[in-house]
N, C-alpha and C positions, 0 to 999 in steps of 0.2 A: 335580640333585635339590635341593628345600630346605633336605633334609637341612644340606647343606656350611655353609649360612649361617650356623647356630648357633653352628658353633667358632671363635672366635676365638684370636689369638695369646695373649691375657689369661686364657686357660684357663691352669688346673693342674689336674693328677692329688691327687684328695684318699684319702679312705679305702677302702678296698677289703674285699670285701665275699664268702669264700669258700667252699664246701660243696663233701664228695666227690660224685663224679659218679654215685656209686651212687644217691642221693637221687635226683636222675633220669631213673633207670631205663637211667642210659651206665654201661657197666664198662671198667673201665681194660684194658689187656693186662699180663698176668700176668707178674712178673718187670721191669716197668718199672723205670728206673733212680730210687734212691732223694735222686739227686740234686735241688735247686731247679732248676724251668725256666722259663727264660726266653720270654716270648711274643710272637710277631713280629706285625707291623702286617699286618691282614688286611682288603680290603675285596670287597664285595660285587663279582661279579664282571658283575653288570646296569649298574658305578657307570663312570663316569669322571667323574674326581676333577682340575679343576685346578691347573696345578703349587705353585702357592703353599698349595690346602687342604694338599697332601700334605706339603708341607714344618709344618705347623700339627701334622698326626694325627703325623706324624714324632718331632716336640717331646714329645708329649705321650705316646706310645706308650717314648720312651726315660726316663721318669720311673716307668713300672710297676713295680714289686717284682715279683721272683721267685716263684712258684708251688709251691707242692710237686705230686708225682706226682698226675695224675687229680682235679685239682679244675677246677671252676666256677667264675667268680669276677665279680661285678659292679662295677668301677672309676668310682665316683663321681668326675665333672670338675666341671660348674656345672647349676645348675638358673634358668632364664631365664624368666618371668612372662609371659603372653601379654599384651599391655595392653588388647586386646579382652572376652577371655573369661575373662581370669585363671587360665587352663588354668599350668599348669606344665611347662616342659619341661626334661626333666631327661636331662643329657647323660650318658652314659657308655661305660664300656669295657665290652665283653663278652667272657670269655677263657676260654679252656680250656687244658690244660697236657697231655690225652690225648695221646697217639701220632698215634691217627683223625679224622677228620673225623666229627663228628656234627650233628646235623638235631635242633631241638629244637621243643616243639608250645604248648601255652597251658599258660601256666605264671603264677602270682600274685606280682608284686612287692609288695616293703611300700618305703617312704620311712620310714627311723628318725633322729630329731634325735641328735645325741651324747650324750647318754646314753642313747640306744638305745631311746625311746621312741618307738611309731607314729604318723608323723604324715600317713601316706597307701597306698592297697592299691587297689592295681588288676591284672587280670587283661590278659596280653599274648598273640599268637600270635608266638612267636617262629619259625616257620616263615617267616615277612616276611624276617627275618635270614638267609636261605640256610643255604646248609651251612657250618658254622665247619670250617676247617681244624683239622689237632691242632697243636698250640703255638701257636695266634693269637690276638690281639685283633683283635676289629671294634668301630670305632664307632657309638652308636647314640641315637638319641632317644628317649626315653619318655616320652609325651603323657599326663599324669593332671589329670584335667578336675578343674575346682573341686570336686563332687561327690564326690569321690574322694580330696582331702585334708582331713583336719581343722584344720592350723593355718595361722593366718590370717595370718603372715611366712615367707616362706625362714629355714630353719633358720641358724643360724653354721653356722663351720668345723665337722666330724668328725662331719656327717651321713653316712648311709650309704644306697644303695641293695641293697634284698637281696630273696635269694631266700624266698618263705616256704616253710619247711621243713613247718610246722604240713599247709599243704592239698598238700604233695607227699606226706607218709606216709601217706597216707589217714586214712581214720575208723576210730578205733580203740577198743577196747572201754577203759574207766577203770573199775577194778575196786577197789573200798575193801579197805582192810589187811583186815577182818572177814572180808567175803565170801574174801580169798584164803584167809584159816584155815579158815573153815568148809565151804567149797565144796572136793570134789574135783576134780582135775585136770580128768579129762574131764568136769566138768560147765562147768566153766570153758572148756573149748576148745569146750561146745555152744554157751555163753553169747556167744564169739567166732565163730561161724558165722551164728548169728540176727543179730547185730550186722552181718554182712558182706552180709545177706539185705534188712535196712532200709531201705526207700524212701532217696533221694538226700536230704538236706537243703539247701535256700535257704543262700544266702551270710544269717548272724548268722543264720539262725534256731534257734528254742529246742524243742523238741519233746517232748509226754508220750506216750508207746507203753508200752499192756499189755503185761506180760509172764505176770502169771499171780494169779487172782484165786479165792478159797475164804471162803463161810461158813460161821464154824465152831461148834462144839456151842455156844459162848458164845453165838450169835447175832453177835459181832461178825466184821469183815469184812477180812481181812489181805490187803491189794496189793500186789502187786511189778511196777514201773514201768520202764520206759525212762526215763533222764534225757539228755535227747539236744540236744548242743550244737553249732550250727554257727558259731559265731564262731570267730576269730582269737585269742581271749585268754578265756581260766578266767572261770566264770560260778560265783559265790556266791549261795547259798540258804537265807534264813536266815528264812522264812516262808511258808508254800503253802497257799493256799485251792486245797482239788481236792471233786474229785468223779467218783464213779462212776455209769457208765450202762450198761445191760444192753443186748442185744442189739435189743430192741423198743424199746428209746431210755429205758426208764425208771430214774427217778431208783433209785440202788440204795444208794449210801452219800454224803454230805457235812461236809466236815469243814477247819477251819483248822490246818495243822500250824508249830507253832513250832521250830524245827531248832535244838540246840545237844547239840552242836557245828556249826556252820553246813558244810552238805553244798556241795564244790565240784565242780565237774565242768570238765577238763579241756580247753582247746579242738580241735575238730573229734573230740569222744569222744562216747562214751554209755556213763553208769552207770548199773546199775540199783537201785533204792532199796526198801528196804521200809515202807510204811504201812498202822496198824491202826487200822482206824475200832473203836471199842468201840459195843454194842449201841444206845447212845443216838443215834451219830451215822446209825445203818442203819435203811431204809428198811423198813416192813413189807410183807408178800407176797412171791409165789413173783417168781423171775428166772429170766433165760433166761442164764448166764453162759459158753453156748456161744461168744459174742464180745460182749465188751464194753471200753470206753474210759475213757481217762481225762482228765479238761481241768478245767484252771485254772481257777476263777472270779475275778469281779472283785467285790472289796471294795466295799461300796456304803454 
């Protein structure tokens, strides 16, 4: 395999990278020893491995740190520059400290420079990796195309490869301190179901979903919106041209809202927000607010 060619003897085991196993979706067995565990060289059992890789992954496998019970763990070696495509390939360990053998599925790497800022996320089928033994490292290549990284040198030393936690806990309702005072429990657990109910969102994308819209004796027009974030990293809001459209599509309210305190929304969450157009920003005539929408306008 080409695999082999990337590791050299010039490798080192750099920073390690690790999350319980419950993040995804593997549970430990019960009563595990609460001891560190150590994790044995595991390879692909489709691989033969010539004697000299083995004595390399060997090297490199006795330089690992110990484990605590039931975690996951990404062991950063080197990251190697395609000189064609400028793809990056980034070598590392992949270890479990379970008991079991588990089978893992598409799962989102991030590349963090040492101060732990993102500097690459790409999505892997690690189903490719077979099934990990429990106590194992396998090693492994991870090919993130230029596309996929933002910085334009390999990090220094005490970069990390890791798992992103963000898109393994799914999409999660982001509820502001207010709404938690004023809202009851179970309106807050309906607010977590409708949230659970929401079309998939696009990798970064930004989303406005109705959630519930009334004209009131003022004539003015109070919205309560979906603020729905599919990025990787908290999205700030601290100016929103919106507007309301009624069922037949017509214009029902428009308005530029200045937000301070600037509204943040959590990444891969959805808050919901409230805005009230006053009489002047609302449309006149009857609507149809059986369904209606909300979207962003662009500043002209």
């Amino acid at each position: 395999m080409g695999l082999f060619s990337f590791f050299k003897k010039t490798d080192k085991v750099g920073a390690d990278s690790a999350i319980d196993s419950k993040d995804v979706g593997q549970s430990g067995k019960q009563g595990a020893n609460a001891n560190n565990v150590e994790t044995k060289l595991s390879f692909h059992p489709d691989w033969h491995v010539p004697q000299e890789q083995r004595y390399i992954f060997n090297f490199l496998a006795n330089e690992l740190q110990p484990l605590k019970p039931n975690q996951l763990s990404l062991a950063a070696i080197n990251i190697e520059v395609d000189p064609n495509t400028k793809a990056w390939n980034v070598k590392a360990f992949v270890r479990s400290s379970l008991e079991q053998a588990i089978q893992l599925g598409e799962i989102e790497l991030l590349l963090l420079d040492k101060n732990d800022q993102q500097i690459g996320a790409k999505s892997f089928n690690f189903a490719e990796l077979g099934a990990l033994p429990g106590k194992s490292a396998r090693p492994w290549v991870f090919t993130f195309e230029k596309s996929t990284v933002s910085a334009e040198e390999v990090p220094e030393d005490g970069w990390k490869i890791a798992f992103n936690l963000v898109s393994l806990r799914g999409h999660q309702l982001d509820l502001d301190e207010t709404w938690k005072t004023q809202l009851p429990q179970d309106q807050q657990e309906a607010l977590v179901k409708i949230v659970e109910k929401l079309p998939k969102l696009g990798k970064n994308e930004v989303n406005f979903t109705g959630l519930q819209a009334k004209i009131q004796d003022d004539k003015s027009l109070v919205a309560s919106i979906f603020i729905r974030n599919g990025n990787n990293k908290a999205i700030n809001i601290e100016q929103l041209p919106l507007e309301i459209v009624d069922a037949e599509g017509k214009l029902v309210a428009k308005g530029a809202f200045r937000l301070d305190p600037v509204i943040s929304v959590q990444p891969n969450s959805t808050k919901p927000w409230t805005f009230i157009f006053p009489e002047e920003l609302v449309s006149e005539g009857e609507f149809d607010m059986s369904r209606w929408s909300a979207r962003v306008t662009q500043n002209k």
